[in-house]
C-alpha positions as CSV (number, residue, x, y, z in Angstrom):
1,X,19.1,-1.5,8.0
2,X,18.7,1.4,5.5
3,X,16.2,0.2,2.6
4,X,15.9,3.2,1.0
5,X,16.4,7.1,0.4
6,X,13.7,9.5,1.2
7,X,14.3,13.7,1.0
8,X,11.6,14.5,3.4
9,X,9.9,12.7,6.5
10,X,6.7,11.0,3.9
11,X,3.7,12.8,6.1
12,X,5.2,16.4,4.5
13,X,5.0,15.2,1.0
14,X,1.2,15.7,1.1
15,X,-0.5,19.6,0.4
16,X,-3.7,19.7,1.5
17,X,-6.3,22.4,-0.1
18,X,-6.3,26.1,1.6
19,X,-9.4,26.1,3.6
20,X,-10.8,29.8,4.4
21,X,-10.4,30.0,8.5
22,X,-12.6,32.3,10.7
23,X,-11.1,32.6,13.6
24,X,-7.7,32.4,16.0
25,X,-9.3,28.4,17.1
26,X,-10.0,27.7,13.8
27,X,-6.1,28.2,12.7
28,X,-5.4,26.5,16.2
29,X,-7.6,23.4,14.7
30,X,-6.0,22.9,12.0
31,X,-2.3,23.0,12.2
32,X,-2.4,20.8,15.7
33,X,-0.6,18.1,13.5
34,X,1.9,20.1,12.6
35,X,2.4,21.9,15.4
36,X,3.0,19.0,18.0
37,X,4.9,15.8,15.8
38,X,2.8,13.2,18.6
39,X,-0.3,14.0,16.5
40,X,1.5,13.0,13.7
41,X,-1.9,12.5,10.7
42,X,-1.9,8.7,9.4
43,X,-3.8,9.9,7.0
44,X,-4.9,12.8,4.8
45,X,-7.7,14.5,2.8
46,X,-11.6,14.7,2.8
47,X,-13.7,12.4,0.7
48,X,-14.3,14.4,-2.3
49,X,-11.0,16.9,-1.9
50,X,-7.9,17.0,-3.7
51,X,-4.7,16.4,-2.2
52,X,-1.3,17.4,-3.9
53,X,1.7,14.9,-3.6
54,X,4.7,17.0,-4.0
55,X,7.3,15.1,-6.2
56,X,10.8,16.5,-6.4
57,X,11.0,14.1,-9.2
58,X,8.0,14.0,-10.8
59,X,6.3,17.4,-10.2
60,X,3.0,17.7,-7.9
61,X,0.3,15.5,-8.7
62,X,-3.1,16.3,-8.0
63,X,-4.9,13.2,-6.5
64,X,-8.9,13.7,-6.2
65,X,-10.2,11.4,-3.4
66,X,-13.4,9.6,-4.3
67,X,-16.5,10.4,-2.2
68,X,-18.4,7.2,-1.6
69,X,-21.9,7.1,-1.0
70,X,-22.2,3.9,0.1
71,X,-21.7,2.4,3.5
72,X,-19.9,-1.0,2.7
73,X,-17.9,1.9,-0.2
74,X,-17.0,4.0,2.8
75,X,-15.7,1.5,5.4
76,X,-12.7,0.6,3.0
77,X,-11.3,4.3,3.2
78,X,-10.1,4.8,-0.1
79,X,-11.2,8.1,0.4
80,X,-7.8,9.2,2.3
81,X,-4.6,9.3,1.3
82,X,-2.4,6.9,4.4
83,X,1.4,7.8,5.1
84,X,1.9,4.0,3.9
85,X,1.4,4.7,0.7
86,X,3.3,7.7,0.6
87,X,6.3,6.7,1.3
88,X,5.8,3.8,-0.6
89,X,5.9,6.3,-3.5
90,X,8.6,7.8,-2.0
91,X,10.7,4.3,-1.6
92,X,9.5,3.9,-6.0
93,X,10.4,7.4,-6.7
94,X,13.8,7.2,-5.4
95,X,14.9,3.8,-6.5
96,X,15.4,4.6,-10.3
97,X,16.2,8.5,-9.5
98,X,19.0,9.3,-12.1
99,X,20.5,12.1,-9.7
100,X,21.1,9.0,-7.1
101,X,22.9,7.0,-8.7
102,X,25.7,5.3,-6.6
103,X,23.3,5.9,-3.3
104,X,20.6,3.2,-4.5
105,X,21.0,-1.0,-3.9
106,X,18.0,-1.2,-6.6
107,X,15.4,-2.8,-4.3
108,X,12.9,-0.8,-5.2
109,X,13.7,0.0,-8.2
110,X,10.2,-0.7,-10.6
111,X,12.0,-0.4,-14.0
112,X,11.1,-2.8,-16.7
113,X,8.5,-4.3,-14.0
114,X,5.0,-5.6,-14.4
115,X,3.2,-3.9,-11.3
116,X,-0.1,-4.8,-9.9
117,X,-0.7,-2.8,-6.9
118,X,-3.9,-3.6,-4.6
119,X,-6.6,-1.8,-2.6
120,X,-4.5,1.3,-5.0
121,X,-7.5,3.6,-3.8
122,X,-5.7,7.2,-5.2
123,X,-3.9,5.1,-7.3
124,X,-0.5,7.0,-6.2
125,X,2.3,4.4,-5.7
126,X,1.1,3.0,-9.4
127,X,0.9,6.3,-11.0
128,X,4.6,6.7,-9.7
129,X,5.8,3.0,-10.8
130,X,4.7,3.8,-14.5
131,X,6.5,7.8,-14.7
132,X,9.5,5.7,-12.7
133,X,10.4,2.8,-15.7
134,X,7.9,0.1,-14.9
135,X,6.9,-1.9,-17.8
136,X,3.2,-2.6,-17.1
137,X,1.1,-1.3,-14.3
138,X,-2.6,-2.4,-13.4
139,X,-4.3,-0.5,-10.4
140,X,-7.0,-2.5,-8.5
141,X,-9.4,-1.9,-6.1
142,X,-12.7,-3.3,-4.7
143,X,-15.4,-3.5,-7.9
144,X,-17.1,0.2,-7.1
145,X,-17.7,2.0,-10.0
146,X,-17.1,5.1,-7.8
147,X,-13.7,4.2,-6.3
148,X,-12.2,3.1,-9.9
149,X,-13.4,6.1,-12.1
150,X,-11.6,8.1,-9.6
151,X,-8.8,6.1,-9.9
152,X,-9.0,6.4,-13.5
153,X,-8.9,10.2,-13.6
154,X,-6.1,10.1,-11.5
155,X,-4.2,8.7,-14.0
156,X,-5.7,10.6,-16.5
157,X,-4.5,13.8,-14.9
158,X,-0.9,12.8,-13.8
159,X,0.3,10.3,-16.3
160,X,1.4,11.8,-20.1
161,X,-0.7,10.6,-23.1
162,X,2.5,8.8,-24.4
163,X,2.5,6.3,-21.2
164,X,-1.0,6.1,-20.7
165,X,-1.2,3.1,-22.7
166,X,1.1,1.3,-20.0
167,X,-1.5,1.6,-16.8
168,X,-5.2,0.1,-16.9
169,X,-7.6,0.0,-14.1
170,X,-9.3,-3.3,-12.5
171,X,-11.7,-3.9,-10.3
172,X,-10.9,-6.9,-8.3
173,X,-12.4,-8.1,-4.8
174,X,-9.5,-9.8,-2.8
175,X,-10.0,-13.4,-2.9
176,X,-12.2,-13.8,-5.6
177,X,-10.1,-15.7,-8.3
178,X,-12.3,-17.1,-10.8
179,X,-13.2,-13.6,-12.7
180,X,-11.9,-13.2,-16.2
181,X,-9.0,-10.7,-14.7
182,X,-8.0,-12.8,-12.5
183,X,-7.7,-15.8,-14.8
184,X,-6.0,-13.7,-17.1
185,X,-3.2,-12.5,-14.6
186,X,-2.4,-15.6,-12.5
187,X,1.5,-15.7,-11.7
188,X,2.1,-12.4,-14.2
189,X,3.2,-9.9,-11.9
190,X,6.8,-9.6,-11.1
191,X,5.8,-6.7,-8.3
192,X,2.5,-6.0,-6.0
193,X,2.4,-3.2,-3.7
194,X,0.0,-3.2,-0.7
195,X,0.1,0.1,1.1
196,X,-1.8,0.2,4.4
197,X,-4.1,-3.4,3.3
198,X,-3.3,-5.1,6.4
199,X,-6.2,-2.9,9.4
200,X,-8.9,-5.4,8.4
201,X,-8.2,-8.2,10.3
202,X,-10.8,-10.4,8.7
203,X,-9.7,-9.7,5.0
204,X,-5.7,-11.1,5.5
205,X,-6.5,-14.7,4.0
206,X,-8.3,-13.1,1.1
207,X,-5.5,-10.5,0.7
208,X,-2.9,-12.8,1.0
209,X,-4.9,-15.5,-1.8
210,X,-4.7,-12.6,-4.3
211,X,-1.0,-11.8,-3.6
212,X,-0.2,-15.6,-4.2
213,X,-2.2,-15.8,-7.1
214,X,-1.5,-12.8,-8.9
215,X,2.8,-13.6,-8.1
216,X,4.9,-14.6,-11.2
217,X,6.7,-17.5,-10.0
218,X,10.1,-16.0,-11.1
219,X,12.6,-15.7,-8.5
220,X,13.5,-12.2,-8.1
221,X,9.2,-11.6,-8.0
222,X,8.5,-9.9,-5.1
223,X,5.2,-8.2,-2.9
224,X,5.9,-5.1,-1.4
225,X,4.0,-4.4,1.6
226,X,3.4,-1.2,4.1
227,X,1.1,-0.3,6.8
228,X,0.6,2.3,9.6
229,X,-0.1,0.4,13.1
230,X,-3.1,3.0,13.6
231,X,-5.2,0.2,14.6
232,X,-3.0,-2.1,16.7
233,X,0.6,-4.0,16.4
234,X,-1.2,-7.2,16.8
235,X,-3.2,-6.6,13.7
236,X,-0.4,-6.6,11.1
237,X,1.8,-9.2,13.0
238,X,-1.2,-11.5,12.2
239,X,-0.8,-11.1,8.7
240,X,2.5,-12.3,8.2
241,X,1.9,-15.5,9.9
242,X,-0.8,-16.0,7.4
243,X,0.9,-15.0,4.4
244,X,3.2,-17.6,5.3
245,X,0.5,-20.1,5.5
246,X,-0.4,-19.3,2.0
247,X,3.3,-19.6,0.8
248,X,4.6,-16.3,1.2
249,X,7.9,-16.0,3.1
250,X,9.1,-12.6,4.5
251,X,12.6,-12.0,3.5
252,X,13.0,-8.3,4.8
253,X,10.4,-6.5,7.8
254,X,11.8,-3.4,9.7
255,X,10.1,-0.3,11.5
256,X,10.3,3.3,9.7
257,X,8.9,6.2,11.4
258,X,7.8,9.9,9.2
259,X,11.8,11.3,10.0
260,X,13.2,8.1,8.4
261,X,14.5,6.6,11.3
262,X,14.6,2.9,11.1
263,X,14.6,-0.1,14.3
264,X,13.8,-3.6,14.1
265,X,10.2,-5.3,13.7
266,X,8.6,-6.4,16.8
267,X,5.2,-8.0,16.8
268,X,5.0,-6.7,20.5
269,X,6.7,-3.4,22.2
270,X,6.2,-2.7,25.7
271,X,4.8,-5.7,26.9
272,X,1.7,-5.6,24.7
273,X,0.8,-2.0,26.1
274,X,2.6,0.4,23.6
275,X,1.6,4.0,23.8
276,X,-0.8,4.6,20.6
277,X,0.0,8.4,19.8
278,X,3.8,7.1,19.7
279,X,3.0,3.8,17.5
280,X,1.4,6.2,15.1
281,X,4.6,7.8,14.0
282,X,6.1,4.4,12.9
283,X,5.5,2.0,9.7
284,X,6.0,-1.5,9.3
285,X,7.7,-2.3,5.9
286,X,8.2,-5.8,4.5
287,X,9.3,-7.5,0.9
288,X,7.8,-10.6,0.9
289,X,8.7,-13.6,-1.9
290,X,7.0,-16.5,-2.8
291,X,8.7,-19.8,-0.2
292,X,10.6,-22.7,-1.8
293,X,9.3,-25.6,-1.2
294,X,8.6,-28.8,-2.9
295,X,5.6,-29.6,-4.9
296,X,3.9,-31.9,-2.0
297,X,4.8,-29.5,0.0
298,X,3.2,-26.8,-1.8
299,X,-0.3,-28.7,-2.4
300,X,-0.1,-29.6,1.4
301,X,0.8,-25.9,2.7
302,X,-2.1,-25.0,-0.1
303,X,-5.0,-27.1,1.6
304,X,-4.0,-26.3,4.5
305,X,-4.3,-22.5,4.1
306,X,-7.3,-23.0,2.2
307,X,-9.3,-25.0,4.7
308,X,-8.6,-22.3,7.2
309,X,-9.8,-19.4,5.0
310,X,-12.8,-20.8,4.8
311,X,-13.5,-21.9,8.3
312,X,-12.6,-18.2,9.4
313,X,-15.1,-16.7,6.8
314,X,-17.5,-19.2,8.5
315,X,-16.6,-18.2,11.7
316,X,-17.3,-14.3,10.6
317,X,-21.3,-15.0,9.4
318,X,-22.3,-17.0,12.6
């Protein structure tokens, strides 16, 4: 079932600042996630902190985390850095990795690639694509003017002058698809990455119109998807099943957890009542591709998803 090659469990790739402590509880406070693995973090950093992601590869990389002043800014957490997208990184990093060769099957290998990753927040698993061989990368997240200068001096600080050129940052709300980005990029990218998109129930049909938009309709283009079940297995089964409606077929889903142990994907484990602290050690990794289908059936399957996009965001105001 082995997708991939990862040194170290993802959750350890991650250096959080040295905070001054005052006492014997404050030391006790904050190593608790390291200390007992059930209380593994599914997520990392302050708003407004730096986190370091340490690269065997690449070198650390300093990653400031934005600090959003506004509500409807804060509630989309760009302001952490989630295991997801670590080991996303980690998956990218590895796949082109000279000193591998002969371990790798090149599935995730980004080289020669055009990359659009969404809800990029940090901006990590793009950053990585661009030092690893991809081609072209854009980073996009919800239009704030906070969240993408952040994003932008990301890249500023851990990408070289000479590949600069090869990363730009978007804004781009999912689902909105008549903007002058989104005309511009329909069916270009041969790769998308979604790290840990798929907690807000209520965004999926939006998410999953800009992945089918933004999809070059060539047939080794591919979305890349990862998420933490930190808020419920039901949650990200429900995605799938809507990504299908909007032509997206899932060719590859498994389960990793932070030591790189792999099992099977179930949309249910333990009869619906799955111990949380345990589900928070796992992943859910997928490689989705765009279905085959005939044109009818395309403009039927279209409609369809379509007409019930909108009836659930009418369903959300009333």
């Amino acid at each position: 079932m082995s997708e991939g090659l990862v040194d170290r469990p993802a959750p350890h790739k991650i250096r959080l600042p040295e905070v001054p402590v005052s006492s014997a509880e404050d030391i006790y406070s904050n190593a608790v996630g390291l200390l007992f693995p059930d209380n593994l973090r599914t997520f990392h950093g302050d708003p407004g902190s730096h986190v370091t992601y340490v690269s065997k590869r690449f070198g650390d990389m300093d990653l400031s985390l934005v600090d959003p002043h506004d509500q409807d800014e804060r509630v989309l957490f760009a302001h952490h850095i989630w295991n997801s997208g670590i080991q996303l990184a980690e998956f990218i990093s590895d796949a082109s990795d000279p000193t591998k060769e002969g371990e790798r099957d090149g599935k995730w290998d980004v080289t020669g690639h055009s990359i659009l990753e969404l809800g990029s927040g940090t901006g990590l698993e793009g950053i990585v694509s661009a030092l690893a061989g991809a081609e072209e990368v854009v980073l996009s997240d919800y239009p704030s003017p906070a969240i993408l200068a952040n994003t932008k001096a990301n890249v500023e600080r851990n990408i070289p002058k000479e590949l600069q050129q090869k990363l730009t940052v978007r804004g781009h709300e999912w689902g909105v698809l008549t903007d002058d980005f989104s005309k511009d990029y329909a069916s270009h990218f041969s790769r998308i990455l979604c790290a840990d998109c798929l907690w807000m129930d209520g965004e999926h049909y939006s998410l999953a119109q800009s992945m089918e938009h933004f999809l070059s309709h060539k047939d080794n283009a591919r979305v890349w998807v990862i998420a933490g079940f930190h808020t419920g297995r039901a949650k990200l089964a429900s995605f799938f099943d809507i990504a299908a409606q909007a032509g997206l077929e899932t060719e590859h889903i498994w389960e990793r957890d932070a030591d790189g142990n792999e099992r099977e994907w179930a949309r249910e484990r333990n009869g619906g009542q799955e111990d949380a602290t345990g589900r928070n050690k796992w992943l859910v990794v997928a490689i989705l591709k765009r279905k085959q289908a005939s044109s009818t059936e395309k403009v039927g399957k279209h409609e369809q998803f379509f007409a019930s996009m909108l009836m659930q965001k009418s369903n959300r105001h009333t």
